[in-house]
VMD Tcl script that builds the backbone (N, CA, C; Angstrom):
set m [mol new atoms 519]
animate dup $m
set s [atomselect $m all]
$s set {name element resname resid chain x y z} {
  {N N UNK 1 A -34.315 -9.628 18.082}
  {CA C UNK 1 A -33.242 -10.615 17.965}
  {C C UNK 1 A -32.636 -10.574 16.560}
  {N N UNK 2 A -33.587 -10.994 15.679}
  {CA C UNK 2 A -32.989 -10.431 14.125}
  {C C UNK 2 A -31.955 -8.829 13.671}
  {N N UNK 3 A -32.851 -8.492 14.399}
  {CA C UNK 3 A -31.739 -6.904 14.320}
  {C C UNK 3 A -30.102 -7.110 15.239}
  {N N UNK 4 A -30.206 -7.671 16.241}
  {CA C UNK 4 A -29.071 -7.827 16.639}
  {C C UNK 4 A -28.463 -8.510 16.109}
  {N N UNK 5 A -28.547 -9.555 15.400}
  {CA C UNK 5 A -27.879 -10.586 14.575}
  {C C UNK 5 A -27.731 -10.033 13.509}
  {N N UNK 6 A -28.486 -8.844 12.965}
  {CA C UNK 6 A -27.896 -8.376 11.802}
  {C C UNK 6 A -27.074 -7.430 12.233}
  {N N UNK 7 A -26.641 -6.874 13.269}
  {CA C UNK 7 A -25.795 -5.696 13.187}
  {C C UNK 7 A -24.173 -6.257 14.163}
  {N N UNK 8 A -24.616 -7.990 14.857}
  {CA C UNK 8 A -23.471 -8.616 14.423}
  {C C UNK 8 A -22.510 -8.879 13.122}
  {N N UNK 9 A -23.637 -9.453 12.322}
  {CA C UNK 9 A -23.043 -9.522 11.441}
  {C C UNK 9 A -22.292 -8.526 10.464}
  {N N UNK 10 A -23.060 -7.149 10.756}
  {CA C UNK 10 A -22.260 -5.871 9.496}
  {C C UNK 10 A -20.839 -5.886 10.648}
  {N N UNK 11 A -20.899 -5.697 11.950}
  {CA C UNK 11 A -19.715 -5.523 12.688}
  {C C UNK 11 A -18.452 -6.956 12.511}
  {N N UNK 12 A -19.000 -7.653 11.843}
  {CA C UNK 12 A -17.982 -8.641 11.419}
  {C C UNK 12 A -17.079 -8.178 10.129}
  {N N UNK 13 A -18.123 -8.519 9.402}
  {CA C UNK 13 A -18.044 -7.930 7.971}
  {C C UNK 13 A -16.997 -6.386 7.666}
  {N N UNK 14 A -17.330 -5.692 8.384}
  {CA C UNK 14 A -16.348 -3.964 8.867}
  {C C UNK 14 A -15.185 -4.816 9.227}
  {N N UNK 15 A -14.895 -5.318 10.162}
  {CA C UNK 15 A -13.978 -5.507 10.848}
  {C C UNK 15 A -12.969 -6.557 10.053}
  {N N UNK 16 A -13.409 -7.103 9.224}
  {CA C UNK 16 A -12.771 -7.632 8.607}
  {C C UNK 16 A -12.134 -6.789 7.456}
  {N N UNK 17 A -13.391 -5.790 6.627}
  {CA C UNK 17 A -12.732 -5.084 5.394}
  {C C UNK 17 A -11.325 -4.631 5.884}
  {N N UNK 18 A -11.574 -4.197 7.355}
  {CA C UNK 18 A -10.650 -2.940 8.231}
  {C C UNK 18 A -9.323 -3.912 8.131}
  {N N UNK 19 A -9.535 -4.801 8.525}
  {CA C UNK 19 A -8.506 -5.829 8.851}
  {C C UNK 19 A -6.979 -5.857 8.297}
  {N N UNK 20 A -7.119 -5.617 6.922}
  {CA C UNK 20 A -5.593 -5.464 6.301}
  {C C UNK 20 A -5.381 -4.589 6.154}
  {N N UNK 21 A -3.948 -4.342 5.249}
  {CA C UNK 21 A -3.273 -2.883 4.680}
  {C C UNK 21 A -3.706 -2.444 3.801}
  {N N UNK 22 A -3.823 -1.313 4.233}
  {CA C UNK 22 A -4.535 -0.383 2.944}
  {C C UNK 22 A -3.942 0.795 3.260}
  {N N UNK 23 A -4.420 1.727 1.867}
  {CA C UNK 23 A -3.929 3.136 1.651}
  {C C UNK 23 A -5.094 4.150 2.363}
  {N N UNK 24 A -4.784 5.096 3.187}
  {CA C UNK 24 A -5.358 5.992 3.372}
  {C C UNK 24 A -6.207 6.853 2.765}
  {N N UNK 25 A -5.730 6.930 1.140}
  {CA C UNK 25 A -6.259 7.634 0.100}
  {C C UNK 25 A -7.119 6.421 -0.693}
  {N N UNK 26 A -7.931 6.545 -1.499}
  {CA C UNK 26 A -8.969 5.533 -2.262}
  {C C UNK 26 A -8.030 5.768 -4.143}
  {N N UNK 27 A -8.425 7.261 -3.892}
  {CA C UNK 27 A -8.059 7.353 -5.592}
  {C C UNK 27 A -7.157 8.943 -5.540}
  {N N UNK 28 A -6.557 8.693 -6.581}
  {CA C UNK 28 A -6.010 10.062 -6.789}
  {C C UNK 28 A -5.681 10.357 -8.315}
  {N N UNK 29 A -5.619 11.293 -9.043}
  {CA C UNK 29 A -5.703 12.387 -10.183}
  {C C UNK 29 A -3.586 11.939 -10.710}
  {N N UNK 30 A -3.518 11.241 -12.006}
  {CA C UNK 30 A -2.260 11.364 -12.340}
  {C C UNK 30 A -1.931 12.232 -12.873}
  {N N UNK 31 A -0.467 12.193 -12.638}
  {CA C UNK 31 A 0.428 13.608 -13.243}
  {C C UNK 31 A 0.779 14.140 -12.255}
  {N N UNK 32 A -0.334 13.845 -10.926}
  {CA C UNK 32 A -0.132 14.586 -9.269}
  {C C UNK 32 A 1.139 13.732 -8.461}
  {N N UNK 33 A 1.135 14.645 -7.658}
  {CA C UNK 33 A 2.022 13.900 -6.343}
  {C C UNK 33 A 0.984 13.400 -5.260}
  {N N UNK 34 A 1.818 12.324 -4.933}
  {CA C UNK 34 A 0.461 11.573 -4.129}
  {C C UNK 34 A 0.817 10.496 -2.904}
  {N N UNK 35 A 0.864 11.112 -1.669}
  {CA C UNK 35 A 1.399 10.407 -0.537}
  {C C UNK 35 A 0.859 9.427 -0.056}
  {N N UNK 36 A 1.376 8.326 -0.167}
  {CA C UNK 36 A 0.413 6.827 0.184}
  {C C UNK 36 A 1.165 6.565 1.766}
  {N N UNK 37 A -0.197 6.667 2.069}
  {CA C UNK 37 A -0.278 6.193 3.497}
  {C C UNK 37 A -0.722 5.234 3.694}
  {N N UNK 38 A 0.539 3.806 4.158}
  {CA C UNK 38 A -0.058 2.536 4.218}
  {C C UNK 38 A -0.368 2.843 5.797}
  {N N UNK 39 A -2.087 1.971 5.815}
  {CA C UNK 39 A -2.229 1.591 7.569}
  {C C UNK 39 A -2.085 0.335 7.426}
  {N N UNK 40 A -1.442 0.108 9.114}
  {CA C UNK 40 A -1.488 -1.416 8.943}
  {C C UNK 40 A -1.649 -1.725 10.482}
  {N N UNK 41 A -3.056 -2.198 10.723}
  {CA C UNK 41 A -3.774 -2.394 11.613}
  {C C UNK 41 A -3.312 -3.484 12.552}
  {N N UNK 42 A -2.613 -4.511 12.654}
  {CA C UNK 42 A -2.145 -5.599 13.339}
  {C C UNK 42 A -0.874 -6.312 12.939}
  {N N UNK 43 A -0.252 -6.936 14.056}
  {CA C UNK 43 A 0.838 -7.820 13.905}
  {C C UNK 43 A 0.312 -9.115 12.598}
  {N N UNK 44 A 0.796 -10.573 13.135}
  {CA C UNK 44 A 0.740 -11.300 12.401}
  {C C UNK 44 A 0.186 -12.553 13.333}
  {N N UNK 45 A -1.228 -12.960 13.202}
  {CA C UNK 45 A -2.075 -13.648 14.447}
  {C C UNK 45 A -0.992 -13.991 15.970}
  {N N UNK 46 A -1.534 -12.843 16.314}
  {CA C UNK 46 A -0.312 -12.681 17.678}
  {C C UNK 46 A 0.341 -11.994 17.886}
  {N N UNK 47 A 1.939 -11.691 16.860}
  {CA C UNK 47 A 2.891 -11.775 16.729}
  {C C UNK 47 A 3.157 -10.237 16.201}
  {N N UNK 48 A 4.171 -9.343 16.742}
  {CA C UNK 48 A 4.312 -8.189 16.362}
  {C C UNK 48 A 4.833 -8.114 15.011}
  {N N UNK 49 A 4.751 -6.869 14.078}
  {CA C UNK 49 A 5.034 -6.667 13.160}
  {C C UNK 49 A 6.681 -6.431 13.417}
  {N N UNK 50 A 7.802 -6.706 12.828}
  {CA C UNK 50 A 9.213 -6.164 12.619}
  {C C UNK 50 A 9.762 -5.534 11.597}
  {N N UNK 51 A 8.942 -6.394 10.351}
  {CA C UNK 51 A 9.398 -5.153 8.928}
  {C C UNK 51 A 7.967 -5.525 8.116}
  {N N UNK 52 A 8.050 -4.385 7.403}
  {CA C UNK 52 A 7.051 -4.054 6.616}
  {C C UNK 52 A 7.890 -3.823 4.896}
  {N N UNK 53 A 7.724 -4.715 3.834}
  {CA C UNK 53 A 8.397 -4.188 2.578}
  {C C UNK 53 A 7.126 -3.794 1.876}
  {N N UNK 54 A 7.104 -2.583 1.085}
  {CA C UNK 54 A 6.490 -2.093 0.143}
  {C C UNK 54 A 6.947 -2.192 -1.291}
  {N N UNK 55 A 6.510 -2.962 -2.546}
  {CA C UNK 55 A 6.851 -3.051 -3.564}
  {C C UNK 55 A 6.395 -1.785 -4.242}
  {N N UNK 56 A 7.143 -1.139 -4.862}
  {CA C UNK 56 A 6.714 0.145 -5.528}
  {C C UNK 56 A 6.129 0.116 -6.860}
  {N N UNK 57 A 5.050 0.448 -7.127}
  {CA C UNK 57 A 4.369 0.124 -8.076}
  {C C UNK 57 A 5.144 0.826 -9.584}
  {N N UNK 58 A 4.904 0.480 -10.884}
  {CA C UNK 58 A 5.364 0.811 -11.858}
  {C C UNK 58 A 4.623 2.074 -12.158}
  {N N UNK 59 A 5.550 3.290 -12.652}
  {CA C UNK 59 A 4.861 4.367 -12.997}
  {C C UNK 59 A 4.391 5.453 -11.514}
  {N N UNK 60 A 5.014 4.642 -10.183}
  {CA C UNK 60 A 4.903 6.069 -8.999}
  {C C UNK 60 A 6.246 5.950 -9.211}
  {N N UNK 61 A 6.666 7.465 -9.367}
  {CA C UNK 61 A 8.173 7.843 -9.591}
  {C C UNK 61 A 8.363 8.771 -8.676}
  {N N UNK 62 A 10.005 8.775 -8.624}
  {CA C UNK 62 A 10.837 9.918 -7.967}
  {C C UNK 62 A 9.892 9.663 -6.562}
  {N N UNK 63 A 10.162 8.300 -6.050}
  {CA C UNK 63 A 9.229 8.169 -4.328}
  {C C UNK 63 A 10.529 8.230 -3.391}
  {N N UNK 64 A 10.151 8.915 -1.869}
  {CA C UNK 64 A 10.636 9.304 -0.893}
  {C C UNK 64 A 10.110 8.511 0.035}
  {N N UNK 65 A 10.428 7.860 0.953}
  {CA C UNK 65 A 9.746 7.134 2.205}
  {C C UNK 65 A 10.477 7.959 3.612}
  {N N UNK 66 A 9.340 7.781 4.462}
  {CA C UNK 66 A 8.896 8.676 5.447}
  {C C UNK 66 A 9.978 7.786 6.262}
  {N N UNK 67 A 10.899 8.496 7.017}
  {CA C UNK 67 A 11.461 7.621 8.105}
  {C C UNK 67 A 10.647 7.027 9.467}
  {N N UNK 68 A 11.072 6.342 10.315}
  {CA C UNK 68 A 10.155 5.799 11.695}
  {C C UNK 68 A 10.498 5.989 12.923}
  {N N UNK 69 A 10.729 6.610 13.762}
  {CA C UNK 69 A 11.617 6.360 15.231}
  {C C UNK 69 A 11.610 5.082 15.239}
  {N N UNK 70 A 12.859 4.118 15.589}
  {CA C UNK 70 A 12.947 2.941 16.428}
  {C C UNK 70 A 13.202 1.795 14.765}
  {N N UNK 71 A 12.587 1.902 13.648}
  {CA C UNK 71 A 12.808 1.364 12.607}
  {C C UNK 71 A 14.210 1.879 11.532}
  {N N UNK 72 A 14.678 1.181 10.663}
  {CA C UNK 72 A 15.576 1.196 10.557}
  {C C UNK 72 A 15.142 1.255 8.692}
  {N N UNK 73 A 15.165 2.108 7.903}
  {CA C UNK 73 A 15.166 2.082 6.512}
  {C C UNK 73 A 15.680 2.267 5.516}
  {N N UNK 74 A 15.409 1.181 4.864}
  {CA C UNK 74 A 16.053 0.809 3.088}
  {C C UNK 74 A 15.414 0.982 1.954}
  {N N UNK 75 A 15.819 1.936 0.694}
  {CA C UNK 75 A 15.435 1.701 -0.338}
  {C C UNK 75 A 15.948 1.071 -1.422}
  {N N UNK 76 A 15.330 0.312 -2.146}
  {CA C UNK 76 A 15.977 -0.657 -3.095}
  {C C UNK 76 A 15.841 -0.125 -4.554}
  {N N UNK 77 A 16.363 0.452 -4.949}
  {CA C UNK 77 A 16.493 1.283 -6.185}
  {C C UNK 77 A 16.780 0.132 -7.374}
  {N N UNK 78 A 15.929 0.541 -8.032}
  {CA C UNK 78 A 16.470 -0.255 -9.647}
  {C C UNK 78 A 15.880 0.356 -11.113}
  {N N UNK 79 A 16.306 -0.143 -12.318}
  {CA C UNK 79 A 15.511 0.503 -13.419}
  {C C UNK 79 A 14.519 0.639 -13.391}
  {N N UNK 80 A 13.595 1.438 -14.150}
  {CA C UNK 80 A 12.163 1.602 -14.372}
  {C C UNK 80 A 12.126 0.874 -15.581}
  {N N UNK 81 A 10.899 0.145 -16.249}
  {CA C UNK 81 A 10.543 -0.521 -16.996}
  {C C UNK 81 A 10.542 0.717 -18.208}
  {N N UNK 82 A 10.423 1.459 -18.194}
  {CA C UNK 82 A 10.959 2.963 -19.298}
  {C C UNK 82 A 11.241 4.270 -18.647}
  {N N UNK 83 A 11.328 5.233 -19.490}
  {CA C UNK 83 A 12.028 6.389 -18.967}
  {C C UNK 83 A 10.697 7.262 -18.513}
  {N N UNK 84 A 10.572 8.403 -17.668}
  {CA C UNK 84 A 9.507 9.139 -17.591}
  {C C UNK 84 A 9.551 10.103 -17.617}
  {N N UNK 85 A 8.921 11.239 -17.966}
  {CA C UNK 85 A 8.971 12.161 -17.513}
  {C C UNK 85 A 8.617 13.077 -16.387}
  {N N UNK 86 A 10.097 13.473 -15.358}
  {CA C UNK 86 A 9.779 14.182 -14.202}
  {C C UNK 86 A 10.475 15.718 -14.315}
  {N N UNK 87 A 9.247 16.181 -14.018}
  {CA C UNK 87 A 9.168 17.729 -14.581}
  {C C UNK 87 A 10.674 18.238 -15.606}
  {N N UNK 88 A 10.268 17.540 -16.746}
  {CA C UNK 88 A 10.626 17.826 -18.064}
  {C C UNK 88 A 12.160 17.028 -17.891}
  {N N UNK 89 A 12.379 16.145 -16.955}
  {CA C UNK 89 A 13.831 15.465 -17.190}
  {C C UNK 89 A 13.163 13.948 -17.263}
  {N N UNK 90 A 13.663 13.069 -18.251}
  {CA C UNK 90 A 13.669 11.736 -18.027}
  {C C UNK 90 A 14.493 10.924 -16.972}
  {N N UNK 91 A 13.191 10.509 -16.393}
  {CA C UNK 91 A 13.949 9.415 -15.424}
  {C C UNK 91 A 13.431 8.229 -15.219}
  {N N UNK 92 A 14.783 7.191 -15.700}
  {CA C UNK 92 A 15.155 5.644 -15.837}
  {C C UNK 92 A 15.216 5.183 -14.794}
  {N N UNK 93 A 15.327 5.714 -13.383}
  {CA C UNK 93 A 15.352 4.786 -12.607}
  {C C UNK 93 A 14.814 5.141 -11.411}
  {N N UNK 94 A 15.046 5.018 -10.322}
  {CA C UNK 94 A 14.163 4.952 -8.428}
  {C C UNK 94 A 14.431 4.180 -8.091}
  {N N UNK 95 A 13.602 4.273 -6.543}
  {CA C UNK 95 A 12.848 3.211 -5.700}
  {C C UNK 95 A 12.002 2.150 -6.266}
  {N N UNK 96 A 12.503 1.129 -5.836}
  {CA C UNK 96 A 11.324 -0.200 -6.720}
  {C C UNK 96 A 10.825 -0.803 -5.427}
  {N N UNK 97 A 11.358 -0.556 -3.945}
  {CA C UNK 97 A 11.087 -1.317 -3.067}
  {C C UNK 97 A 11.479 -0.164 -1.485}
  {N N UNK 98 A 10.272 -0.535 -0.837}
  {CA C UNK 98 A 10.577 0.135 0.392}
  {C C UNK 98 A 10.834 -0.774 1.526}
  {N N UNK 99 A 11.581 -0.626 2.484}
  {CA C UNK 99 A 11.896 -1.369 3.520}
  {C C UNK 99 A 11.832 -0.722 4.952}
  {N N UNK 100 A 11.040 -0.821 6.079}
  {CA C UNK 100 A 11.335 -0.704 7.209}
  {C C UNK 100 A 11.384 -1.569 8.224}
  {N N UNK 101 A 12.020 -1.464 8.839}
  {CA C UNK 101 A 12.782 -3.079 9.947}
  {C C UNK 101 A 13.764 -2.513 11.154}
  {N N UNK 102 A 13.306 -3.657 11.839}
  {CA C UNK 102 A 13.765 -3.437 13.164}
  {C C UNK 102 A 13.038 -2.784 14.273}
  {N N UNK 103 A 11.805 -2.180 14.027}
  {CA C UNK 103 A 11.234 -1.846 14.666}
  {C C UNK 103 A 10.137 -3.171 15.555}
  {N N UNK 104 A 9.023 -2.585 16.314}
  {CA C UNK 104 A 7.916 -3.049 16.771}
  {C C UNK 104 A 6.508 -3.071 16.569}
  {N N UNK 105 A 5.727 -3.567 15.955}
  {CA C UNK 105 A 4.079 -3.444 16.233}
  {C C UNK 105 A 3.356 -4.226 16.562}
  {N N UNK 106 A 3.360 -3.981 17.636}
  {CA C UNK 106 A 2.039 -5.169 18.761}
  {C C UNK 106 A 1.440 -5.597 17.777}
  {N N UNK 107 A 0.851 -7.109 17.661}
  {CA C UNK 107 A -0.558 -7.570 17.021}
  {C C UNK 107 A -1.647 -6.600 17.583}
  {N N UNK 108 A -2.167 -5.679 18.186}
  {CA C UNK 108 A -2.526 -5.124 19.760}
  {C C UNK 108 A -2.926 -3.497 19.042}
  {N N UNK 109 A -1.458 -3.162 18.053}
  {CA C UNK 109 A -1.284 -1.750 18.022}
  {C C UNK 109 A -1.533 -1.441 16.366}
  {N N UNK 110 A -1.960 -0.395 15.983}
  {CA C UNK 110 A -1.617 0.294 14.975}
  {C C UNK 110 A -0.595 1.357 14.006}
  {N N UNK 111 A -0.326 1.221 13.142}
  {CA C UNK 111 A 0.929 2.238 12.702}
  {C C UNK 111 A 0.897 2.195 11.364}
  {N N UNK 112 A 1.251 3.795 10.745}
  {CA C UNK 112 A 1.120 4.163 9.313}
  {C C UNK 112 A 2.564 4.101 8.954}
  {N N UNK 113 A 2.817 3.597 7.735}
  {CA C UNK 113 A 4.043 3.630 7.051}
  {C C UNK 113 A 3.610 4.402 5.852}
  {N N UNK 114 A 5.177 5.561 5.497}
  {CA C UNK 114 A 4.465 6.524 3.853}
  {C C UNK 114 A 5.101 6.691 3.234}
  {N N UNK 115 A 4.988 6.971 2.018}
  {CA C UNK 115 A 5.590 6.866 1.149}
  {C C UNK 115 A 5.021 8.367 0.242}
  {N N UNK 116 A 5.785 8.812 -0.442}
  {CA C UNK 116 A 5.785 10.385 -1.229}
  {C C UNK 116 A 6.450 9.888 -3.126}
  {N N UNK 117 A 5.561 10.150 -3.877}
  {CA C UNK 117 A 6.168 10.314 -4.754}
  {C C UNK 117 A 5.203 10.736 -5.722}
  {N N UNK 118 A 5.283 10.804 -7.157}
  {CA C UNK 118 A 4.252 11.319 -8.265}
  {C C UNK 118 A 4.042 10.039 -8.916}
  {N N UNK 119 A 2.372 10.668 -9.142}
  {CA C UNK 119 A 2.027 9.372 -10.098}
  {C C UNK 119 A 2.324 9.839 -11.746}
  {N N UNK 120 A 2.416 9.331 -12.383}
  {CA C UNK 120 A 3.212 9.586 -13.554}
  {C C UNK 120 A 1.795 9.833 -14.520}
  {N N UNK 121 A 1.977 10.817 -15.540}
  {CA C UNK 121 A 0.583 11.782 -16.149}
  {C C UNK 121 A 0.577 10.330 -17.429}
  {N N UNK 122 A 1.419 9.473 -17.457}
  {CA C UNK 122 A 1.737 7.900 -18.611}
  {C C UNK 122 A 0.694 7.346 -18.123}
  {N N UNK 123 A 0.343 7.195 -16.305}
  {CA C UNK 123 A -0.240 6.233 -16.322}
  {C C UNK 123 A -2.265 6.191 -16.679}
  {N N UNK 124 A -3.109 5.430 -16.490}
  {CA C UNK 124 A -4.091 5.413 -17.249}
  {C C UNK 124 A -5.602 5.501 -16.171}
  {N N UNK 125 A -6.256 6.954 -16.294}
  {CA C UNK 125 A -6.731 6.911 -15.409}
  {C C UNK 125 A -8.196 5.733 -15.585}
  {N N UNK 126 A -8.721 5.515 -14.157}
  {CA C UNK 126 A -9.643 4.415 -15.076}
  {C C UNK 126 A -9.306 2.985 -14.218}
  {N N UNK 127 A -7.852 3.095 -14.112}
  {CA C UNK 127 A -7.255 1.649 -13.664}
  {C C UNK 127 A -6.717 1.618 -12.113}
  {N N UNK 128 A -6.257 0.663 -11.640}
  {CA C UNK 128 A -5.963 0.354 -10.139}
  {C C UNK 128 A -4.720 0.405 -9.550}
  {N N UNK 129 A -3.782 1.641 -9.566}
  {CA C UNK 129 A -1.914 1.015 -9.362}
  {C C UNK 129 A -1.925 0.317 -7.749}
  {N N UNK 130 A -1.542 -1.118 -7.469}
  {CA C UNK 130 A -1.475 -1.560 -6.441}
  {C C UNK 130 A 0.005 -1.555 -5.594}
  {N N UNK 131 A -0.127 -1.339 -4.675}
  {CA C UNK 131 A 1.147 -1.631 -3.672}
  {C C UNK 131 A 1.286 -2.786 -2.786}
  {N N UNK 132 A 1.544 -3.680 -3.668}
  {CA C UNK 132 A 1.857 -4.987 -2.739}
  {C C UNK 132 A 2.625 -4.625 -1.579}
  {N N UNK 133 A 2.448 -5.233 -0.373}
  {CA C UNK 133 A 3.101 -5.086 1.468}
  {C C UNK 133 A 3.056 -6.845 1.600}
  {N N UNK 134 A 4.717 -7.120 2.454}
  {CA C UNK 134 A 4.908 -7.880 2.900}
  {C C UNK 134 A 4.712 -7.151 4.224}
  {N N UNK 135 A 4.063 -8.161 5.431}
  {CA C UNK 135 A 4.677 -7.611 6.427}
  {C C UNK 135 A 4.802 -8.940 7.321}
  {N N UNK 136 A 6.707 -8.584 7.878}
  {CA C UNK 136 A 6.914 -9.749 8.496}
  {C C UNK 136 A 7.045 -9.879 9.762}
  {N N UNK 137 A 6.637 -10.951 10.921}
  {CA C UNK 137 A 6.801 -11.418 12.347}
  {C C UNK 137 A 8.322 -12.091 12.317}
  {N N UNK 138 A 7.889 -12.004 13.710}
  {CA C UNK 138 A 9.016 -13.546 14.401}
  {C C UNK 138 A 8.523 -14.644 14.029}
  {N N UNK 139 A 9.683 -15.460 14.079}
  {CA C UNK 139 A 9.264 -16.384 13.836}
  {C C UNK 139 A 8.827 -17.082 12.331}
  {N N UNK 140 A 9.065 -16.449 11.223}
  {CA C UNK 140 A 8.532 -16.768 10.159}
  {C C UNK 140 A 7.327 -16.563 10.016}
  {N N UNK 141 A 6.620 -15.844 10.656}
  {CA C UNK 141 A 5.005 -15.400 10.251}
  {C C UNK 141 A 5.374 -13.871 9.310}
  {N N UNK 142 A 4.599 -14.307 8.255}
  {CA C UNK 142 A 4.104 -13.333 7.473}
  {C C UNK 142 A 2.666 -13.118 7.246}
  {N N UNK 143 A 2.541 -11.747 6.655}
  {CA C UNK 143 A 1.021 -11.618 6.245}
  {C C UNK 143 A 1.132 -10.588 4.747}
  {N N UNK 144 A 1.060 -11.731 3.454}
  {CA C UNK 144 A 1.740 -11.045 2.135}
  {C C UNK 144 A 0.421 -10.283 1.284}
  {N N UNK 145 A 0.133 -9.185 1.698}
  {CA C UNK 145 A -0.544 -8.585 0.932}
  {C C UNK 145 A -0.891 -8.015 -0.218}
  {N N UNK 146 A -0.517 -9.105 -1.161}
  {CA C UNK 146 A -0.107 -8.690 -2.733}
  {C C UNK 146 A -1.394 -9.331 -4.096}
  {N N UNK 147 A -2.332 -10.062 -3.209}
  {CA C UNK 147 A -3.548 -10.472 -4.132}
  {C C UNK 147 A -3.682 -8.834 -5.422}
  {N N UNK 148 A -4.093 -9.305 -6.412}
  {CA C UNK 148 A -4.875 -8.468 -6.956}
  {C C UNK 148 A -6.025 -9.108 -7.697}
  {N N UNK 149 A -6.928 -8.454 -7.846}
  {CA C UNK 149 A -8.697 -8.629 -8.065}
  {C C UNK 149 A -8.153 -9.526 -9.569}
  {N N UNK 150 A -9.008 -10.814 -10.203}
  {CA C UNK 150 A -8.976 -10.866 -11.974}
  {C C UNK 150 A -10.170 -10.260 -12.672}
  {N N UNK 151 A -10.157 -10.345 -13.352}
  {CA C UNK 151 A -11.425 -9.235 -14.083}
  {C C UNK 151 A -12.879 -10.028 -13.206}
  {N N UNK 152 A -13.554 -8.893 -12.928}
  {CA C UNK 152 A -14.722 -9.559 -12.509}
  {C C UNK 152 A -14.926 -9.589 -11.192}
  {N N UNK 153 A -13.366 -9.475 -10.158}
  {CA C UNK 153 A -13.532 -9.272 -8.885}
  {C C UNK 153 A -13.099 -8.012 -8.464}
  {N N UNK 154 A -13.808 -7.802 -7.366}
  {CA C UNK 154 A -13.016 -6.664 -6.756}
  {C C UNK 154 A -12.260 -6.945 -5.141}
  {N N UNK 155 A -11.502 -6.072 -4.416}
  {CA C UNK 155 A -10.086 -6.294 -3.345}
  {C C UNK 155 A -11.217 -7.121 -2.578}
  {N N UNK 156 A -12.574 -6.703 -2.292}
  {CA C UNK 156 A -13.397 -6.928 -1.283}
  {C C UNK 156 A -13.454 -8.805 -1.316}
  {N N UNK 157 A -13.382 -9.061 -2.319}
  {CA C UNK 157 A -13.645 -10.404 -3.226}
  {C C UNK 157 A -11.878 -11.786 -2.458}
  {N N UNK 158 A -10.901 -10.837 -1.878}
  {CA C UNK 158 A -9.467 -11.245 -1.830}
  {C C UNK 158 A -9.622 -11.788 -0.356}
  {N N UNK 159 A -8.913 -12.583 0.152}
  {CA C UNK 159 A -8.072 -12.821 1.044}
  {C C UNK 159 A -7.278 -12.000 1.808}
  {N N UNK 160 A -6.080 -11.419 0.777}
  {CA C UNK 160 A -5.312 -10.752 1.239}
  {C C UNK 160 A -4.698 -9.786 0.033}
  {N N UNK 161 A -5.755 -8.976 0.205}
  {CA C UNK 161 A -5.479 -7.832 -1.138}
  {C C UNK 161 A -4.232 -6.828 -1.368}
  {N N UNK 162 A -3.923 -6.570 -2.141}
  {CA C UNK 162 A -3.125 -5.453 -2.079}
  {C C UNK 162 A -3.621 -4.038 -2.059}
  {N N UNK 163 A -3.174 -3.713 -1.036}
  {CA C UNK 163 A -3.909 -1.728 -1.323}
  {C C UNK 163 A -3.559 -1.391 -2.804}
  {N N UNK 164 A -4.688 -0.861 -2.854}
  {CA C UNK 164 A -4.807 0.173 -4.206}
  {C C UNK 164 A -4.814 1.625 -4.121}
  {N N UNK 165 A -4.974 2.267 -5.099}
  {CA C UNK 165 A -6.063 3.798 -5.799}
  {C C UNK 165 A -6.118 3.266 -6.567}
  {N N UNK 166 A -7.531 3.802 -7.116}
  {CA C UNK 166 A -7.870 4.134 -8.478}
  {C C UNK 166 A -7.411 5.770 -9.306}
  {N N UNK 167 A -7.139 5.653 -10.158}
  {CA C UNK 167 A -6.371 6.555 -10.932}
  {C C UNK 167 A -7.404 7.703 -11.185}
  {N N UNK 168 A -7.370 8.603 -11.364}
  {CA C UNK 168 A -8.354 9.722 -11.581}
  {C C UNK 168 A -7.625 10.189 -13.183}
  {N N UNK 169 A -8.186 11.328 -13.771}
  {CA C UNK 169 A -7.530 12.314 -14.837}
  {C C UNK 169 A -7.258 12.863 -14.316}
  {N N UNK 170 A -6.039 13.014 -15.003}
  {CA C UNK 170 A -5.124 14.526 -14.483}
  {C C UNK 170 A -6.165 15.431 -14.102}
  {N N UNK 171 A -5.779 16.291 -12.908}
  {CA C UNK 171 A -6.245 17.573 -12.769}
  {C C UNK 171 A -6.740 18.800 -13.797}
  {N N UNK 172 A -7.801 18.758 -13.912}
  {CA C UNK 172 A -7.460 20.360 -14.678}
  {C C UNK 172 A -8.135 19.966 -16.277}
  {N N UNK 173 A -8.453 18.012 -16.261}
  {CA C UNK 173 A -8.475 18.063 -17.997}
  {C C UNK 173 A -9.848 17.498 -17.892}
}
mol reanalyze $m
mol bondsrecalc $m
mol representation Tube
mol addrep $m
């Protein structure tokens, strides 16, 4: 009986980590290019998913988003907080925001949204770049996935975390 109650309980516990959006990848090596694959496991208690916004983190540059059959997509371009370097040209500005809408996702169903761009060799390996996800229902249901950990916690520790990586060193150093 104890054993079954304990392997209720890890099947809770899973099912919950599983529960939100997250990146496909854990960590990746800056300076690289690095395709974030948001999953996003359910509607919104019930309620199908219709858009999904991705805030683009500071320092992933020069990003491309994956189109959807049946969804409809926007990128919201604005300055970068400084200039960077992409393969030897500075660049001030991008994507700051991804948008897909109009589409469908059952509370029921699963579906990856992606995104393509480089992580910038500026940023600091060691640390966490997060991708806050709105994702919105009918009806005014949302599910805003933008927590980040304060010192001392980690995503596991959140509510409603924001996917991460952890940053690696560049390749090669």
């Amino acid at each position: 009986m104890k054993t079954l109650l304990l392997s209720a309980a890890f099947a809770l516990l899973a099912g919950s980590a599983s529960a939100h959006v997250s990146l496909e990848a854990r960590e990746a090596p800056v300076g690289s290019t690095f395709k974030a694959v948001l999953r996003v496991p359910h509607g919104c208690e019930g309620k199908p998913t219709t858009k999904l916004r991705v805030q683009v983190p500071e320092g992933f540059i020069g990003v491309k988003a994956q189109p959807k059959a049946g969804w409809t997509l926007e990128k919201v371009k604005g300055a970068y907080a400084k200039a960077y370097d992409y393969y030897g040209t500075p660049m001030k500005e991008g994507v700051k925001e991804v948008i897909w809408e109009g589409g469908s996702l059952a509370d029921d169903e699963y579906d990856e949204f992606v995104l393509r761009g480089t992580l910038s060799a500026e940023l600091k390996p060691g640390e966490t770049l997060f991708f806050p996800v709105v994702q919105e229902c009918p009806d005014g249901a949302t599910e805003r996935w933008v927590e980040r950990p304060a010192k001392g916690q980690t995503s596991e520790d959140l509510e409603l975390p924001a996917p991460g990586i952890l940053l690696l060193p560049k390749s090669g150093s």
